[in-house]
C-alpha positions in Angstrom: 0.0 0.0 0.0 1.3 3.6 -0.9 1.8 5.5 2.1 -0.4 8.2 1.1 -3.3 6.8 0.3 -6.4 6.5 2.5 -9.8 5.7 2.5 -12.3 7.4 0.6 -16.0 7.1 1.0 -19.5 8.8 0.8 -22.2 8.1 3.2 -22.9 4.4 1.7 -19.7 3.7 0.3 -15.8 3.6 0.9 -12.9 2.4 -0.6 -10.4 0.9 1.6 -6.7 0.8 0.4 -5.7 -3.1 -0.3 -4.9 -5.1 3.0 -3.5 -8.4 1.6 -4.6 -11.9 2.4 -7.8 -11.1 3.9 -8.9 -8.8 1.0 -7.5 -11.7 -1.4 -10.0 -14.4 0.4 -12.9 -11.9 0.3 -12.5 -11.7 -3.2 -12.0 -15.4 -4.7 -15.4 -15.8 -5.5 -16.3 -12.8 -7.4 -13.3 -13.8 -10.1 -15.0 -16.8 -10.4 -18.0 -15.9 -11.2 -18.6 -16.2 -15.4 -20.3 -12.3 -15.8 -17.3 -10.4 -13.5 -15.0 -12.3 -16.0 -16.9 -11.3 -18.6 -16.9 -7.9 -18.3 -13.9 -7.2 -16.5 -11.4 -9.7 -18.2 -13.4 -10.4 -21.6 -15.1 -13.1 -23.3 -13.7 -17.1 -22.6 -11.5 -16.0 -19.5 -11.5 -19.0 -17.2 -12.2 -18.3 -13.4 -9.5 -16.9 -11.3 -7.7 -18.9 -9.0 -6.2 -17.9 -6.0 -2.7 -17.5 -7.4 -3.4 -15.4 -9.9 -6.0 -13.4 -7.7 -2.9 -12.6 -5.6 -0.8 -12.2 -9.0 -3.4 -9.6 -9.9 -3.7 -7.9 -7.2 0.7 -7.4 -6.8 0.5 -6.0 -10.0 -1.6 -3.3 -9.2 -1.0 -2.0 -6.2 2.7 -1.7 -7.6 1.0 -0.1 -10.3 -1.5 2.2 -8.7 -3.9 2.7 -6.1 -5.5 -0.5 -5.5 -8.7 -0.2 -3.3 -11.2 -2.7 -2.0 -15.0 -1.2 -2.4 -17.1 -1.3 0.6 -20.6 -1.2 1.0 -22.5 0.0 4.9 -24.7 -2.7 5.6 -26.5 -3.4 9.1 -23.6 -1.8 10.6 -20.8 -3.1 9.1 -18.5 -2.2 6.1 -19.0 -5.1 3.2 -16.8 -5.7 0.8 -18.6 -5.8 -2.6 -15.6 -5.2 -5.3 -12.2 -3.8 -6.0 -10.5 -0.8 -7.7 -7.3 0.7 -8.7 -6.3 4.2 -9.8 -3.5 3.8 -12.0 -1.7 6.5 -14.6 -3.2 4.6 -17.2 -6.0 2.2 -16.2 -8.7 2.8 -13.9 -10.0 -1.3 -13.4 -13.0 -1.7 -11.3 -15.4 -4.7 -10.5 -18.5 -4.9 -8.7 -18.1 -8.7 -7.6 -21.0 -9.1 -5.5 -23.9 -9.9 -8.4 -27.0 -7.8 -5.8 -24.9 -4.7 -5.8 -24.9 -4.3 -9.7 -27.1 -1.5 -11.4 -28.0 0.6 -8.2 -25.1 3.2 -9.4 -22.2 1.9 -6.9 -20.0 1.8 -9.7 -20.5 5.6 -10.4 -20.2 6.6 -6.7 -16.7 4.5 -6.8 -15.3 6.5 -10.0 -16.7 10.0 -8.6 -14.7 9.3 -5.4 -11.5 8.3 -7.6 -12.1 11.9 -9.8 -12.0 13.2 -6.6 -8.4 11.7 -5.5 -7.1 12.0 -8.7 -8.0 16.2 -8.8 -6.8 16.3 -5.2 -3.5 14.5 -6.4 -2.8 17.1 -9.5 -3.5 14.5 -11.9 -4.5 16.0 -15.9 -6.9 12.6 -17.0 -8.5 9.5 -15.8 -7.5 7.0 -18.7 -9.8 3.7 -19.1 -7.5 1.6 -21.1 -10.2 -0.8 -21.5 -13.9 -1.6 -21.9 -15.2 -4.7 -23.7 -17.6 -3.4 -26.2 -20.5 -5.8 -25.3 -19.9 -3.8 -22.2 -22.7 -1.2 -23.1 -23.3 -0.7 -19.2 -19.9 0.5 -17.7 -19.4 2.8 -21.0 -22.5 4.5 -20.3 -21.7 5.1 -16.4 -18.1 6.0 -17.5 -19.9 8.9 -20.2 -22.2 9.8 -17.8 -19.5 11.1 -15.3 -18.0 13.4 -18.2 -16.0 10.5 -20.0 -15.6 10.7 -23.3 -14.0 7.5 -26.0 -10.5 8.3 -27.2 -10.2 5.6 -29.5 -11.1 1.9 -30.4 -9.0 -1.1 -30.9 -9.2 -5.1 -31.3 -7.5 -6.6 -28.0 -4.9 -9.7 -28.4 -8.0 -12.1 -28.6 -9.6 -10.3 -31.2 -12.4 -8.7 -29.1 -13.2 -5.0 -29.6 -12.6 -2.5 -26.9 -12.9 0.9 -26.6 -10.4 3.8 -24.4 -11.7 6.1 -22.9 -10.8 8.9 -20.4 -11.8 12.1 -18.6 -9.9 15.6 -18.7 -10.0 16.4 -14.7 -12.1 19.6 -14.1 -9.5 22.0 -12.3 -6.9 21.3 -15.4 -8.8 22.5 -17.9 -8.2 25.6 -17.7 -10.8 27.3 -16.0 
């Protein structure tokens, strides 16, 4: 975990910075579920096991900001999915099937704008959405995103980029 970072979170919602073996356990079963797969790490991707859960999750919290999403439930805080901030990748998952659809996911990215502006940073880059993905590029436009190009992955399926120009960067 980056020394700086720390948690984020609305009144329903937090993003807890990565603890390690607890957070990988919490998570084995939403990377084996077939429609987190799907739309996170594309069509025919077998389950995760937990190797390359902890693989995964190595790579990017040396990479970025790697956050476990939290939901406040009869008192407690739930871990529902994951997230990293990265320079040039912005990965997110809503593993828990009952939390998908009630706007979690946009909460989660407005509360990353937010730590990216506070940090200085220029854009948010999506590297990649699966276009079959028409849900998360419509929650990604909705918060001001905008597609900065198209391309066929290294398993031939069509993705898009997209990214956000941070509000206090452009220039007014």
């Amino acid at each position: 975990m980056r020394e700086d970072m720390k948690i984020l979170q609305d009144k329903e919602v937090r993003l807890r910075p990565f603890r390690g073996e607890c957070d990988v356990d919490a998570s084995t079963t939403w990377y084996q579920e077939p429609e987190v797969l799907r739309y996170s790490e594309g069509e025919g991707t077998e389950p995760y096991d937990r190797g390359t859960i902890e693989r995964m999750y190595h790579f990017l919290s040396e990479h970025g900001e790697l956050y476990i999403i939290e939901v406040w439930e009869n008192g407690v805080w739930h871990p529902i999915g994951d997230v990293t901030l990265c320079p040039d990748m912005i990965p997110i998952v809503i593993g828990e099937a009952q939390y998908r659809g009630h706007g979690i996911g946009r909460r989660v990215i407005k509360l990353l704008m937010e730590r990216a502006n506070a940090r200085g940073r220029e854009r948010i880059v999506v590297s990649k959405i699966y276009s079959y993905n028409k849900r998360s590029r419509r929650m990604f436009e909705s918060l001001g995103f905008h597609c900065a190009g198209s391309f066929i992955d290294n398993k031939g399926r069509s993705c898009i980029k997209m990214e956000l120009i941070l509000g206090s960067n452009k220039g007014e």
